[in-house]
C-alpha positions as CSV (number, residue, x, y, z in Angstrom):
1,X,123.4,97.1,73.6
2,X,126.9,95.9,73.5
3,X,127.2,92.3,74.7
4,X,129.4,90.5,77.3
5,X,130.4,94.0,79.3
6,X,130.5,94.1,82.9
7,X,128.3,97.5,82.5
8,X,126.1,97.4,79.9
9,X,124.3,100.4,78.0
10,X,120.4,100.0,76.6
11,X,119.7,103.2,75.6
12,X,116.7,102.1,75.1
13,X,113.3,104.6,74.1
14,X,109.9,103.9,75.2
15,X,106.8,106.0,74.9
16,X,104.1,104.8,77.1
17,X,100.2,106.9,76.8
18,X,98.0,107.5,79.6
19,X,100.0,107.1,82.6
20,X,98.5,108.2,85.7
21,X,101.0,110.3,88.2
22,X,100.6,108.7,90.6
23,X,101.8,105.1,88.6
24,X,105.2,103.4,89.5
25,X,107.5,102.2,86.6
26,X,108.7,98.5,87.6
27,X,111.9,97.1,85.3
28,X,112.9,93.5,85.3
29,X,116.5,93.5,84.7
30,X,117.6,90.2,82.8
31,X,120.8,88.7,81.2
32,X,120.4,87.2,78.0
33,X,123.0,84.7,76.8
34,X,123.9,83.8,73.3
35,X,122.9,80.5,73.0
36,X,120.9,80.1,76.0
37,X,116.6,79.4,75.4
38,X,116.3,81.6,79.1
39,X,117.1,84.6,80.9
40,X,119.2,84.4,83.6
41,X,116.8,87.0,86.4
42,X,118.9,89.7,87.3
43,X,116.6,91.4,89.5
44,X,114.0,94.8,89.3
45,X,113.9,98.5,89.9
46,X,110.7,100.2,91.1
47,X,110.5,103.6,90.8
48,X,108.2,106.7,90.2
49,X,107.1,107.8,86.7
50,X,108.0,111.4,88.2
51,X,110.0,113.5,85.6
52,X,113.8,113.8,86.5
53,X,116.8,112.1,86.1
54,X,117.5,108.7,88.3
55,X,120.0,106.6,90.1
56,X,118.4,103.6,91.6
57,X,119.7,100.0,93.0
58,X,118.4,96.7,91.0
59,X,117.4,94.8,93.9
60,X,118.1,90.9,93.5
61,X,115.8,88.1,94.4
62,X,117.6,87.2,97.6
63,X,117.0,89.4,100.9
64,X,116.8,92.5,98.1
65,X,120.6,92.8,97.9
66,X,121.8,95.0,95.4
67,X,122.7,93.5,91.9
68,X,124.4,96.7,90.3
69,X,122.6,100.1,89.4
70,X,120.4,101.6,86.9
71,X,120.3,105.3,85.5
72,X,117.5,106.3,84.2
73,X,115.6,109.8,83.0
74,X,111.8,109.9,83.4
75,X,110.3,112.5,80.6
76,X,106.4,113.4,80.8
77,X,104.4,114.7,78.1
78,X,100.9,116.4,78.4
79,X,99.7,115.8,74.6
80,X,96.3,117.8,73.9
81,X,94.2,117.0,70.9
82,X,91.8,119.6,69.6
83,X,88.0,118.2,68.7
């Protein structure tokens, strides 16, 4: 991630096994600062873990008001192992 932009980029990775469909995804957005021993809370996104691209509000910790957006792209697996 670059630091200090007004929209930062993670392109962050993760693999996650044995998700149920029916599971929601919930990301804590924070602000790190160099220096700084805390997080500054940003806020979170809920979503789906339903395949597909995404465009969803970060929804602060006061009355839910929006704190930027997020984009995000949900890929499922199905891995089968032979016995």
């Amino acid at each position: 991630m670059k630091q200090n932009q007004p929209s930062p980029v993670w392109n962050e990775h993760w693999r996650v096994k044995n998700v149920p469909e029916t599971a929601n995804l919930v990301i804590t957005v924070l602000d790190k600062d160099e220096g700084s021993f805390t997080d500054d809370f940003i806020g979170t996104v809920t979503t789906t873990v339903i395949a597909g691209a995404k465009e969803l509000e970060i929804e602060g910790p006061f009355l839910k008001r929006s704190r930027g957006r997020l984009w995000l792209k949900v890929r499922r697996e199905t891995i089968t192992t032979t016995p």
